[in-house]
C-alpha positions as CSV (number, residue, x, y, z in Angstrom):
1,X,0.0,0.0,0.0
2,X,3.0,1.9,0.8
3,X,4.4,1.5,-2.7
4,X,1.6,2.6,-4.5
5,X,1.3,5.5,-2.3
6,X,5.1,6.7,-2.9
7,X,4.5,6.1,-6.8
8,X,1.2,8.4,-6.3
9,X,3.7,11.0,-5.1
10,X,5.9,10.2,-7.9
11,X,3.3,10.7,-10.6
12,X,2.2,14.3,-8.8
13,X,6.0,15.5,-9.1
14,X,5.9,14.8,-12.7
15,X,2.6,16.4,-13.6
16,X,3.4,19.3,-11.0
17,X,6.9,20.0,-13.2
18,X,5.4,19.4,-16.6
19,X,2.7,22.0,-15.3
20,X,5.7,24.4,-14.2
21,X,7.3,24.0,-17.7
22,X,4.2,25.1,-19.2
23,X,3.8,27.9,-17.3
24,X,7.1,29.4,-17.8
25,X,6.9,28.6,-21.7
26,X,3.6,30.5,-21.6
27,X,4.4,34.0,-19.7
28,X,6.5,34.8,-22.7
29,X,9.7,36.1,-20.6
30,X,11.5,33.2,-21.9
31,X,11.7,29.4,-21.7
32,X,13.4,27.0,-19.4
33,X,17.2,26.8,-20.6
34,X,16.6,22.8,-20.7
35,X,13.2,23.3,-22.5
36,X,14.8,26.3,-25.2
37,X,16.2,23.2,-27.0
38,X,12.9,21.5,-27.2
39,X,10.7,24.3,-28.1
40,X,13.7,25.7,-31.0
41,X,13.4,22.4,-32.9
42,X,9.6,22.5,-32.5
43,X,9.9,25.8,-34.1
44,X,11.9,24.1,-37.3
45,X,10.4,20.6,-37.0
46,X,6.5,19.6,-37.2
47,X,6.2,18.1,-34.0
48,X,5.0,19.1,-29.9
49,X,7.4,20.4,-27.6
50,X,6.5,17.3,-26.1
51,X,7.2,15.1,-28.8
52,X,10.6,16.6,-28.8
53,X,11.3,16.4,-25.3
54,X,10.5,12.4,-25.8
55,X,12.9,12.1,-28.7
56,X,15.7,13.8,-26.9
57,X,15.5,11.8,-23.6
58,X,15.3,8.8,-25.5
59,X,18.6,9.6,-26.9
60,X,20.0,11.2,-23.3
61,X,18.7,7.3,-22.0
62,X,21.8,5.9,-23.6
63,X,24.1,8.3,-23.3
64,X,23.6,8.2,-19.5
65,X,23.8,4.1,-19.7
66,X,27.2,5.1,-21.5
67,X,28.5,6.9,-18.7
68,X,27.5,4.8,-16.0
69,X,28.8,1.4,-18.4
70,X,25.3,0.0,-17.9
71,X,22.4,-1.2,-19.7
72,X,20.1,1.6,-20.8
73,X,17.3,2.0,-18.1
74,X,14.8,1.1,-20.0
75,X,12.0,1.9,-17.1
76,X,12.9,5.0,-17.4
77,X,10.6,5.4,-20.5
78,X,7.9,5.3,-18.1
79,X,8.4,9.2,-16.8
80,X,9.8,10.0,-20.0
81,X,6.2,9.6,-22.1
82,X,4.4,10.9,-19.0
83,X,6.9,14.1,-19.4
84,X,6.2,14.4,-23.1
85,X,2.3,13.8,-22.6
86,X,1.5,16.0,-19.9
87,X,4.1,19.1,-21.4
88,X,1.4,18.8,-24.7
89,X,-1.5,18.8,-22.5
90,X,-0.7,21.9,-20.8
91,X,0.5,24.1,-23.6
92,X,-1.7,22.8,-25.9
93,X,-5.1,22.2,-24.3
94,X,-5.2,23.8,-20.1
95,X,-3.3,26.7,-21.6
96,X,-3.8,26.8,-24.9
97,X,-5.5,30.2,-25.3
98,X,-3.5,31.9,-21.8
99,X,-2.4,35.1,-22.9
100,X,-0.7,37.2,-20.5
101,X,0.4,40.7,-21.3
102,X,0.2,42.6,-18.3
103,X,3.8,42.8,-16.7
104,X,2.3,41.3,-13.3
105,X,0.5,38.4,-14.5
106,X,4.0,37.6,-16.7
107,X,6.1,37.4,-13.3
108,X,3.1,35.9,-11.6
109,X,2.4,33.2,-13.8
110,X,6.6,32.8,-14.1
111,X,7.0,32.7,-10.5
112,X,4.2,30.2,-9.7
113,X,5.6,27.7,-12.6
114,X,9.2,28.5,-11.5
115,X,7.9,26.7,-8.2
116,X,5.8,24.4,-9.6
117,X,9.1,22.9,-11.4
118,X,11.8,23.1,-8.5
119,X,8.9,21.3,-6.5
120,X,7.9,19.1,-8.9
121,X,11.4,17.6,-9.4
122,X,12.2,17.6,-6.2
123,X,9.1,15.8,-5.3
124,X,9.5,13.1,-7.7
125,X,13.5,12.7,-7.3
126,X,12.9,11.6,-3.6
127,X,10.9,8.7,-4.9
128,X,12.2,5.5,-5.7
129,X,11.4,5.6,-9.4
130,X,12.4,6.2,-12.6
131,X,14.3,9.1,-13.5
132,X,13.9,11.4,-16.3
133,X,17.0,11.0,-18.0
134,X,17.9,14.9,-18.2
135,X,17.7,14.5,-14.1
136,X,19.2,11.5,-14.1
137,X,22.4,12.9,-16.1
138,X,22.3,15.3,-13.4
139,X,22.6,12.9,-10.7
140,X,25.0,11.2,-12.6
141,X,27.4,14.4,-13.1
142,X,27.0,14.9,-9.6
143,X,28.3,11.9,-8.5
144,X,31.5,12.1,-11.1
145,X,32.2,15.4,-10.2
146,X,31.5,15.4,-6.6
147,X,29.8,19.2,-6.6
148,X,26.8,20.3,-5.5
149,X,23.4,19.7,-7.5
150,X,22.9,23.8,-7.8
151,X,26.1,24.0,-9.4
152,X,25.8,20.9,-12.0
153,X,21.9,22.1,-13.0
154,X,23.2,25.9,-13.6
155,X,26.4,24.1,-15.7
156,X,24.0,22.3,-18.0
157,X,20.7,24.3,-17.9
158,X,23.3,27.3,-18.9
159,X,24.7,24.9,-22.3
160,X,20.9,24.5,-22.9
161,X,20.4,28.0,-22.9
162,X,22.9,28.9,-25.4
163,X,22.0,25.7,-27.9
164,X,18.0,27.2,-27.9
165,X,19.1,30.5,-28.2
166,X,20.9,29.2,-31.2
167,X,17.7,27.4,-32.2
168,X,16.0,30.2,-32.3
169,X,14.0,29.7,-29.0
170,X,12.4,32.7,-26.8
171,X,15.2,33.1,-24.7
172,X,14.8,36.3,-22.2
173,X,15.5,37.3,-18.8
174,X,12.9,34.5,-17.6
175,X,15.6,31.7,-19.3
176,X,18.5,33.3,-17.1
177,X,16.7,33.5,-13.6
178,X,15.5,29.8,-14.3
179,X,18.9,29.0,-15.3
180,X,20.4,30.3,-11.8
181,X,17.9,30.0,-9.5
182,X,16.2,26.3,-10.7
183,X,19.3,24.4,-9.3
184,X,19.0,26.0,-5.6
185,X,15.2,25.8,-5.7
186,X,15.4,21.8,-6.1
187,X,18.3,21.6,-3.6
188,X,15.7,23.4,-1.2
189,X,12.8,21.9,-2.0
190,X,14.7,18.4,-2.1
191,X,15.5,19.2,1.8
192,X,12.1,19.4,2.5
193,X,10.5,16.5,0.9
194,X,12.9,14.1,3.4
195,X,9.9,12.5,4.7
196,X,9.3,10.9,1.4
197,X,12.8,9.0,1.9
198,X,11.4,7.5,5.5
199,X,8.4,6.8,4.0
200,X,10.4,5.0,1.5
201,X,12.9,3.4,4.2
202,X,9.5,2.5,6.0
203,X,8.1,0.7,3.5
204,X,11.4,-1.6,2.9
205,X,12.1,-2.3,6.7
206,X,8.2,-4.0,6.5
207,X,9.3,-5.8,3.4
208,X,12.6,-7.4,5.1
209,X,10.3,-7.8,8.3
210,X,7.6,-9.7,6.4
């Protein structure tokens, strides 16, 4: 009961983050640095953000099995289509006609999906699931490089950044504040959602009792 209770959480941090995506995507002061990618090719390419978000972590999937000199995690397409899928339901169907042009309902609307993502992640990283691989590669970088998840999300979101910008993706201030402050916000928000890791331990000390 336990189990199906953590993967409950698990599937709310992945809708809650797809939701923050969205919401930063739609306030129009720029996209996520690891979401510019995604939505540049969309631009060139005729398919969803979504679609393209699948695409490319299908592809991340083996280069993180490449690092780590394992098999690819193949379960890891699980969070990976329910990434994609909920992305595309948010942008093109909850928000499809949001338009925010008012300076205050911008910042608002980037402030509460800026949350919604740092939480989200967080959320669904304490859980024993499947990673999406983009988080996954983070883990993994932190691990190799022994410094501090803030530092290895601003690293990478920032090489994301400059790649959509390239693409041609709405880059803006929004893009740079997610880009610095995203990292610290899932190091903070990761703090806080301890209790999901007893729960966790919980559930695996009634296991080894039963």
């Amino acid at each position: 009961m336990k189990y199906l209770f953590l993967f409950y959480i698990y599937i709310i941090g992945l809708v809650v983050s797809s939701l923050g995506l969205a919401l930063i995507i739609r306030s129009g002061l720029g996209v996520g640095p690891g979401d510019s990618v995604a939505v540049g090719l969309s631009l060139h390419l005729p398919v969803t953000v979504g679609t393209v978000m699948i695409i490319s972590f299908l592809i991340l999937l083996g280069v993180n099995a490449w690092l780590e000199r394992s098999r690819p995690r193949i379960e890891s397409i699980i969070p990976i289509l329910i990434r994609g899928g909920t992305v595309d339901f948010f942008l093109y169907v909850f928000l499809k006609d949001a338009s925010y042009e008012l300076w205050w309902s911008q910042w608002l609307v980037f402030t509460l999906g800026l949350l919604a993502l740092g939480a989200g992640i967080a959320i669904y990283l304490r859980t024993p699931f499947p990673r999406i691989p983009l988080d996954h590669f983070m883990m993994i970088m932190n691990d190799k490089t022994k410094q501090s998840k803030s530092f290895i999300r601003i690293l990478a979101e920032s090489t994301l950044a400059l790649i959509g910008f390239l693409l041609g993706a709405p880059v803006g201030i929004g893009t740079l504040i997610v880009a610095l402050l995203l990292g610290p916000m899932i190091q903070y928000f990761y703090t806080l959602c301890r209790p999901i890791v007893k729960l966790w331990s919980f559930h695996q000390k009634e296991k080894a009792d039963g």
